[in-house]
C-alpha positions as a printed Julia matrix, in Angstrom:
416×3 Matrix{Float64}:
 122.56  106.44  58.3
 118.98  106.91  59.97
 116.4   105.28  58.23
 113.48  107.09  56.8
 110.11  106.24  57.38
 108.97  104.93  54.05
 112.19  103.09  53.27
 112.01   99.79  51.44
 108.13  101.3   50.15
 108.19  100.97  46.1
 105.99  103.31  44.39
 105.74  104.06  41.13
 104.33  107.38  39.43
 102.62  108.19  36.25
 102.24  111.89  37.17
 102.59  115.19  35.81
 101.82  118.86  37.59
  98.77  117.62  39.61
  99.8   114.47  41.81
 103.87  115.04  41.72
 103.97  116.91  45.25
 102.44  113.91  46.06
 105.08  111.63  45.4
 107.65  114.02  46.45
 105.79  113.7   49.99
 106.54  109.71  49.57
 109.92  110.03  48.28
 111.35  112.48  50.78
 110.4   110.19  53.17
 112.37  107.11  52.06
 110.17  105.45  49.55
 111.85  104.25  46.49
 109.43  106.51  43.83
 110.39  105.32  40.5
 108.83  108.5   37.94
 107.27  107.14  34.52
 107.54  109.36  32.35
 106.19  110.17  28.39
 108.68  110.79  25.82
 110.21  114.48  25.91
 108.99  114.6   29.57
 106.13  116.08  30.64
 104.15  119.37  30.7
 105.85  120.39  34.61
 109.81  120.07  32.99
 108.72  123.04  30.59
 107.48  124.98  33.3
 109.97  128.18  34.44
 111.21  129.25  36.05
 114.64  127.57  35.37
 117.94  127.2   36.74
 120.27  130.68  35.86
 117.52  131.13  33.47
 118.91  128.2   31.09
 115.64  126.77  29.62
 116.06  122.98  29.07
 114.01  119.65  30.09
 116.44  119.47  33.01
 116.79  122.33  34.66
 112.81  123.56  35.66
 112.9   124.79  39.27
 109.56  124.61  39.63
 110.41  120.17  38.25
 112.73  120.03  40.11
 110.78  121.24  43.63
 108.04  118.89  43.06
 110.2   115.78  42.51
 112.99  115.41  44.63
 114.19  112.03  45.63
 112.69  110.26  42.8
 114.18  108.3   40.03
 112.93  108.62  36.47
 112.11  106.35  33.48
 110.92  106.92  29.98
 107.99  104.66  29.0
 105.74  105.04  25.9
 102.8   103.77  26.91
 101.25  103.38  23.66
 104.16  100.78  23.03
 103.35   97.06  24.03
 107.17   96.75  24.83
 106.91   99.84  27.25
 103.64   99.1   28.45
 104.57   95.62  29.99
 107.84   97.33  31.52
 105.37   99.34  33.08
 102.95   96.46  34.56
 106.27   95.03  35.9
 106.74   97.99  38.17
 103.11   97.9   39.0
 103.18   94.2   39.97
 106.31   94.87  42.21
 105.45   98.3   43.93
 102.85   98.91  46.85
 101.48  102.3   45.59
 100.63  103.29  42.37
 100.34  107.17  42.1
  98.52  108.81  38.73
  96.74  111.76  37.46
  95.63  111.04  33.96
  92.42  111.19  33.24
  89.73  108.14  34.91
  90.39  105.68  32.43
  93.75  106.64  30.57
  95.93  103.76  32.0
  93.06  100.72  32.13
  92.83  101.57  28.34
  96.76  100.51  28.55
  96.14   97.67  31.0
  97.65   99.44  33.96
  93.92  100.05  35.21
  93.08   99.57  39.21
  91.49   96.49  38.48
  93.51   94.9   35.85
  96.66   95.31  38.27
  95.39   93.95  41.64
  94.64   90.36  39.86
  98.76   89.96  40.32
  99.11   92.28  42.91
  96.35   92.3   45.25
  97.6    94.62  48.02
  97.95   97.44  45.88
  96.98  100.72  46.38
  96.67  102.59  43.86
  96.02  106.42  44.11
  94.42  108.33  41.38
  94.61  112.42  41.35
  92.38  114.01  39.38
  90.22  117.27  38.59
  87.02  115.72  39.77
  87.08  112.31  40.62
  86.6   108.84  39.01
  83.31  109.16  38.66
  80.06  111.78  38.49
  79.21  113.69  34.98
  82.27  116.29  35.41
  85.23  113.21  35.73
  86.38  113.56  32.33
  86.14  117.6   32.1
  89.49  119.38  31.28
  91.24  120.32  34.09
  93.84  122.92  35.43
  94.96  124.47  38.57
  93.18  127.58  38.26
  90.14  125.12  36.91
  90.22  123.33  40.18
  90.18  127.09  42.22
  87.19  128.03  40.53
  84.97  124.91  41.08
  86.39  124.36  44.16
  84.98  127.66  45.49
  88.31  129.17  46.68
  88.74  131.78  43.98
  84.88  133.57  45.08
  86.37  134.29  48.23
  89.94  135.94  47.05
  90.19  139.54  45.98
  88.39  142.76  46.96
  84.92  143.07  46.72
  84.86  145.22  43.91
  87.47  142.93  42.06
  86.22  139.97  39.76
  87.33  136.77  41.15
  91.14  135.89  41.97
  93.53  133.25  41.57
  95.18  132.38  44.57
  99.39  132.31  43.87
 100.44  129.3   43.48
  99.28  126.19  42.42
  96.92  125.38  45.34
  95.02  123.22  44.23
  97.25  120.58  42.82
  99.32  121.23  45.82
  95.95  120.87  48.13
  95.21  117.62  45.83
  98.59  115.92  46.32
  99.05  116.36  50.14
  94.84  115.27  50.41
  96.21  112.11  48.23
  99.41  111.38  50.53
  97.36  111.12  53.16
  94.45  108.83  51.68
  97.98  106.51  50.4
  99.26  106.46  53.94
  95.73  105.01  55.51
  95.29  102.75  52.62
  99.18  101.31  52.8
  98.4   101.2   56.72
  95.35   98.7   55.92
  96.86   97.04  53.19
  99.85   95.84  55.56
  96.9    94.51  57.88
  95.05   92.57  55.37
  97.16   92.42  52.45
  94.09   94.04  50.89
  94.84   97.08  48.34
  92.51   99.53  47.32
  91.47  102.66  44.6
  92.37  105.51  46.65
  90.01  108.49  44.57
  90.99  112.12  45.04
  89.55  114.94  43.33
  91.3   118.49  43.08
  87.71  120.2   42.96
  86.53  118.31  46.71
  89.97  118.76  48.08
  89.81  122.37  47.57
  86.03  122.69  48.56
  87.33  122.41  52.24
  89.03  125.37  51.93
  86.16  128.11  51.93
  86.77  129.33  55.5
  82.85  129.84  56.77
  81.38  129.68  53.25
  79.07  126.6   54.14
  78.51  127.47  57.74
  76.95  131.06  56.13
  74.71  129.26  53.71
  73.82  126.6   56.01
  73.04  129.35  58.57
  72.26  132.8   56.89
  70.7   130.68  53.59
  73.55  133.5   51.57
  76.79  133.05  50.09
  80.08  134.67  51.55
  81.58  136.93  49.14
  85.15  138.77  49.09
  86.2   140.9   51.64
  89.96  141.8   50.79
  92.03  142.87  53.71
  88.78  143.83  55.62
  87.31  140.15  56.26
  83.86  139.54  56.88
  83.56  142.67  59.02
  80.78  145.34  57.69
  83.36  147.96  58.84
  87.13  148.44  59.39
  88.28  147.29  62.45
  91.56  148.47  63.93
  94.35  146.71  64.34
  92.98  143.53  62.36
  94.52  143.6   58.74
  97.52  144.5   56.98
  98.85  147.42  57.32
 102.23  149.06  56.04
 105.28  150.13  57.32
 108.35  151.56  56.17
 109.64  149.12  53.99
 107.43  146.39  54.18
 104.06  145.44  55.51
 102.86  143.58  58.86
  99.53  141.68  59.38
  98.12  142.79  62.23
  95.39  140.74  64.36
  95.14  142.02  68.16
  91.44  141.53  68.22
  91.91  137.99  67.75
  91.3   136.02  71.31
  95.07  135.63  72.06
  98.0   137.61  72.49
  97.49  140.59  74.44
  94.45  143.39  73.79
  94.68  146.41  71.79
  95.38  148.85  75.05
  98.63  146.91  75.1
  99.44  148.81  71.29
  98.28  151.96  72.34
 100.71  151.75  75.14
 103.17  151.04  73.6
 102.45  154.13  71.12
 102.13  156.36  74.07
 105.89  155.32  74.9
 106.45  156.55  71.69
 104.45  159.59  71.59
 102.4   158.19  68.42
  99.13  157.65  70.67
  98.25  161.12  69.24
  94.5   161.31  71.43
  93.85  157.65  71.64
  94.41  158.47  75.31
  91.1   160.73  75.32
  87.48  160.14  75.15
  86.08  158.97  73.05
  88.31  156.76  71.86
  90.0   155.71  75.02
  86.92  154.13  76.12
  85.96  152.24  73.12
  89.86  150.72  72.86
  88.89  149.4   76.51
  86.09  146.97  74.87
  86.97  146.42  71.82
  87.61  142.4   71.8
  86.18  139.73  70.46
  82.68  139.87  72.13
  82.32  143.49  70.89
  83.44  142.26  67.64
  80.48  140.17  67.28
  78.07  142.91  68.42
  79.77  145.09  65.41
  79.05  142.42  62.74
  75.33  141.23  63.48
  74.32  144.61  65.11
  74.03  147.18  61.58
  73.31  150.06  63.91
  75.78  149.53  66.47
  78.67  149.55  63.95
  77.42  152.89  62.11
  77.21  154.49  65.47
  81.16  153.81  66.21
  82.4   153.24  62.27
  83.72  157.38  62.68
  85.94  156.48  66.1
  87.19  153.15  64.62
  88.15  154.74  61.28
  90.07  157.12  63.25
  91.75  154.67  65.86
  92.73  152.55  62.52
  94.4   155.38  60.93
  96.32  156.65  64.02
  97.36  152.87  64.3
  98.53  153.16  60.99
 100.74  155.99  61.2
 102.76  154.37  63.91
 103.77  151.23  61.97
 104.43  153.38  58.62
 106.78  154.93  60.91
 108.1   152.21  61.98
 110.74  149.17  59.89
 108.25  146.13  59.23
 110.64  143.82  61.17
 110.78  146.26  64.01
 107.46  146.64  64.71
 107.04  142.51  64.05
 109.84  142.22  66.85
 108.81  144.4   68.82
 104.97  143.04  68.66
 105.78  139.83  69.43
 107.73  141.06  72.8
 104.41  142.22  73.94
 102.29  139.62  73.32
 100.71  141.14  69.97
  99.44  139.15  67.36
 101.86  140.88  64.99
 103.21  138.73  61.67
 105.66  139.81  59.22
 104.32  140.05  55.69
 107.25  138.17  54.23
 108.96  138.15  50.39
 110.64  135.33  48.94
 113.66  136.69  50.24
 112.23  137.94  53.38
 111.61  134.1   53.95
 115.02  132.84  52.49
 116.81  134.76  55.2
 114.43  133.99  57.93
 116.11  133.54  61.07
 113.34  130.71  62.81
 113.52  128.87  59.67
 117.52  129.41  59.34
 118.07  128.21  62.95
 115.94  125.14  62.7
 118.38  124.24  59.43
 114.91  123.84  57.44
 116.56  124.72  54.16
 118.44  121.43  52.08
 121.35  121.76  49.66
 120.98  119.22  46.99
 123.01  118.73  43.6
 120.63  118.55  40.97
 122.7   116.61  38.03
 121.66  119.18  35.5
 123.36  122.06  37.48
 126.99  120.64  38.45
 126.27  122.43  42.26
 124.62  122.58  45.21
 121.17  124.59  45.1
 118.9   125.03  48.59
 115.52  123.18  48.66
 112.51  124.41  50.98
 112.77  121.07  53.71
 109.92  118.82  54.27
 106.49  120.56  56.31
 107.11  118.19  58.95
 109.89  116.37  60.67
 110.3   112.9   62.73
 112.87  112.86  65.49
 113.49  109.03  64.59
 113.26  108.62  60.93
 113.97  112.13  59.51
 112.99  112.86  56.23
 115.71  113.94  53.93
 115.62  115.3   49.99
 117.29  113.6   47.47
 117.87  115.47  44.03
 115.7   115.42  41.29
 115.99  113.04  38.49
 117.21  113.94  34.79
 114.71  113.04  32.09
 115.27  108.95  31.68
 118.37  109.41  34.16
 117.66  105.69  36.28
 116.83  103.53  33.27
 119.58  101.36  33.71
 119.42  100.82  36.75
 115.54  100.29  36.91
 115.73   97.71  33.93
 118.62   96.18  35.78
 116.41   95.38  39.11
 113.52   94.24  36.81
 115.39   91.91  35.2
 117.19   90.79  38.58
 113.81   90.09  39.91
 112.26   88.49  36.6
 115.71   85.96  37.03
 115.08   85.02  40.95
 111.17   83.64  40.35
């Protein structure tokens, strides 16, 4: 069998909701995570949705998706005895992976620099809200905590709309992948040097990169962005840049955008149709002949030239929308994409566990949970290595690898 790229790595995780996609990233990838975990489990087994709607500690689908591949442990850390079986997988592993709050484990000994004395190549990766340090690190924090002082949620929603919480878990998920990738560069340096290092990610900073062109308008215009909805940071509609619906479905819609082909190519393809309606006539066949993304710019930092045209593009947009609520949502997503448009499919759940691209390229994973007795599909890694594929392994029960675990401990306790 191929092996994967972080084979023979040992980490081991003291994680709950906010670094686990983190180790998943690790442990998908070959490294050996071994999952310390509280007694009863932790707050992410309790979270549903769960398997055939059976609510248990195993059987949490959103658990189980964040944790593949890993094995799992009960410690109590408040118990010396657990506490040095602990430090024993600390002294043996190259990355340490937490999210408790700055301080929780070195008041347990299992602190950054209590650990490196034995094990000075260590890296050890802390996820939290807001950082080690700075007067917010030991605030309470949550996922939608780390959207709102991360800046995200000011931008999401309709103007008229009080903020909104992206789906999702963003910013833990944001968080974890920011923190694989600080664990990768320190491993990389700690395999020079045989140097370790406190690899600090916050939630709130990860998530501040996410604004779009927030800064650049403050740094610029000296004003904040606000939300937009569907019409982005355009003063007017535009047509043929949003969502728009169809029969049964919806398509995004972006032919302004400076690929794909220009919006004459849609109203061509409507004349074929006979849905043009007068987009053929003046004075909207003249105005479809400019509109790109140099008259774009005109439209949003010229006020008067936009109220001068807002009538004609109001109408263009709603003649545009006629023809794809005619129209199936895959069709005219098909059909776009044959002529160049910048045409996406507005995809459900389902929509996206049929997809064809994603079917052909084998991208979902059956794995046998041991809670559910059969094989369930897993979402496949966001990348893939032509020499040392990733591959997911199932999730753990609660406590499931103790044996084995102590077993290797003590194997390596007898050999020094």
């Amino acid at each position: 069998m191929t092996e994967r790229a972080l084979e023979g790595v040992r980490v081991v995780e003291f994680t709950d909701e906010l670094g686990s996609y983190c180790g998943k990233l690790l442990a998908d990838l070959g490294a050996d995570v071994v999952k310390v975990e509280p007694p009863g489990g932790g707050l992410q087994r309790r979270n549903p949705p769960f398997f055939h709607d059976h609510e248990g500690i195993d059987t949490s689908l959103d658990f189980w998706f964040h944790n593949t591949s890993k094995r799992s442990i009960v410690l109590d850390l408040d118990d010396p005895k657990d506490r040095e079986i602990a430090a024993k997988l600390a002294r043996r592993a190259q990355i340490l992976l937490e999210d408790m709050p700055p301080g929780h484990l070195a008041e347990r000994g299992l602190g950054f620099d209590e650990l490196k004395a034995s094990n000075p190549a260590l890296v050890y990766t802390s996820v939290t809200g807001f950082g080690q340090t700075g007067p917010h690190s030991h605030w309470a924090y949550s996922d939608i905590v780390g959207q709102a002082t991360g800046g995200v949620m000011t931008l999401a929603g309709e103007p008229a709309d009080p903020p909104n919480q992206i789906a999702g878990r963003q910013a833990n998920i944001s968080a974890s992948i920011q923190a694989a990738q600080g664990t990768m560069a320190a491993l990389l340096y700690a395999e020079a040097t045989s140097q370790g290092q406190q690899v600090d990610v916050s939630a709130q900073e990860s998530l501040s990169m996410s604004q779009e062109t927030a800064m650049q308008t403050w740094d610029f215009q000296k004003r904040n962005r606000t939300r937009t909805g569907e019409r982005g940071m355009l003063p007017i509609s535009l047509p043929a840049l949003g969502v728009y619906e169809a029969l049964d479905g919806y398509v995004y819609v972006m032919v302004l955008a400076p690929a794909g082909a220009d919006l004459p190519e849609l109203v061509a393809w409507m004349a074929e149709e006979d849905k043009a309606e007068d987009l053929g006539e003046e004075p909207y066949a003249s105005l479809i002949g400019t509109l790109n993304m140099a008259y774009l710019t005109q439209v949003m930092t010229d006020p008067s030239k936009a109220a001068a045209v807002a009538g004609q593009l109001q109408h263009i947009h709603e003649v545009i929308g006629r023809f794809i609520a005619s129209k199936p949502a895959r069709d005219v997503y098909e059909q776009g994409q044959q002529r160049s448009l910048l045409f996406g499919l507005v995809s459900t759940p389902e929509d996206l566990a049929n997809n064809t691209q994603l079917r052909a390229r084998n991208w979902f994973q059956e794995v046998e949970p041991a809670a559910a007795g059969e094989a369930v599909e897993f979402p496949g890694l966001p990348y893939r290595l032509s020499e040392t594929p990733g591959r997911l392994g199932p999730p753990p029960k609660l406590d499931e690898h103790r044996d084995s675990i102590l077993a290797e401990l003590d194997t390596v306790e007898a050999a020094r």
